[in-house]
N, C-alpha and C positions, 0 to 999 in steps of 0.2 A: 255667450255665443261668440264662433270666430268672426272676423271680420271680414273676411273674404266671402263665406257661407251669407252674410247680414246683407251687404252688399248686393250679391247677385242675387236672392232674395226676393230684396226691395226694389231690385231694378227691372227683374220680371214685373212685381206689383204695379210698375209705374211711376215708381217714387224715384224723384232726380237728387243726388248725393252731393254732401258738400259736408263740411268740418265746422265744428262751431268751440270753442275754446273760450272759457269765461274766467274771470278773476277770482282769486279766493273769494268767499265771501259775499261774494255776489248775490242780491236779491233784486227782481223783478218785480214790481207793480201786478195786480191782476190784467191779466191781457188776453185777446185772442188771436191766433192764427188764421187765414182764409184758407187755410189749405190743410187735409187730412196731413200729422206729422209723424214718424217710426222713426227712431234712432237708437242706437248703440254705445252705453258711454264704454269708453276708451280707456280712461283713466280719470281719480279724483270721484266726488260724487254729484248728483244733484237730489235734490227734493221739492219734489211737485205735488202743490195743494189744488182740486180742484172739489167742487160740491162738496167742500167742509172738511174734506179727506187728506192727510198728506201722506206722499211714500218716499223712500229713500233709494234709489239707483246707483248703482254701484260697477266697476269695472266687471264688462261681462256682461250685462242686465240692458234687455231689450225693454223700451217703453213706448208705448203711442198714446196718439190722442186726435181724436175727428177735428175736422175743421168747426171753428166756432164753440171751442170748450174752453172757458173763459178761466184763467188757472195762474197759479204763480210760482216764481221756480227762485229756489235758494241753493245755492252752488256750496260747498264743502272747502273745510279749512286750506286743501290746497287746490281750490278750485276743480274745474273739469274738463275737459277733451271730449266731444261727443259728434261722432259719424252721423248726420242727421237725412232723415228721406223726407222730404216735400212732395205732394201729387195733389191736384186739382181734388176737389170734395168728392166723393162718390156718392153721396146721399145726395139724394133728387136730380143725378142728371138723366139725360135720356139713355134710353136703356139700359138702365138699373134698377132695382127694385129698392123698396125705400124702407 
């Protein structure tokens, strides 16, 4: 996906934009987010295990994940560059449907 396109997108949806850049090699403990996340990697990979499952993202390759998806992420030999959207949960607030 372009970045421009990814962007205006997410910022309709409500997701506020910011860069997240990690080291080769990089791995992550299981963790969660409080916040519904969509991102864009940019360049490099990552790979995200969550519910037993892993996937690999790659330049181009849009991924989310709801707030509170408890998951762990292992970054690529030359690490990765990812366009990332954060927005408050949509599950259970008021007037939403659940």
């Amino acid at each position: 996906m372009d970045r421009g396109a990814f962007e205006a997108d997410a910022k309709g949806a409500g997701y506020d934009i910011t860069m997240s850049t990690a080291p080769a090699n990089k791995v992550t403990q299981p963790h969660a987010h409080d916040v519904d996340v969509r991102a864009l990697v940019i360049s490099g990979e990552v790979t995200l295990t969550a519910n037993g499952a892993s996937r690999t993202y790659r330049e181009g390759e849009v991924f989310e994940m709801p707030a509170d998806c408890v998951h762990s992420e292992r970054h690529g030999a030359h690490g990765s560059e990812v366009v990332v959207g954060r927005r408050p949960s949509q599950v259970h607030q008021p007037g939403t449907s659940s």
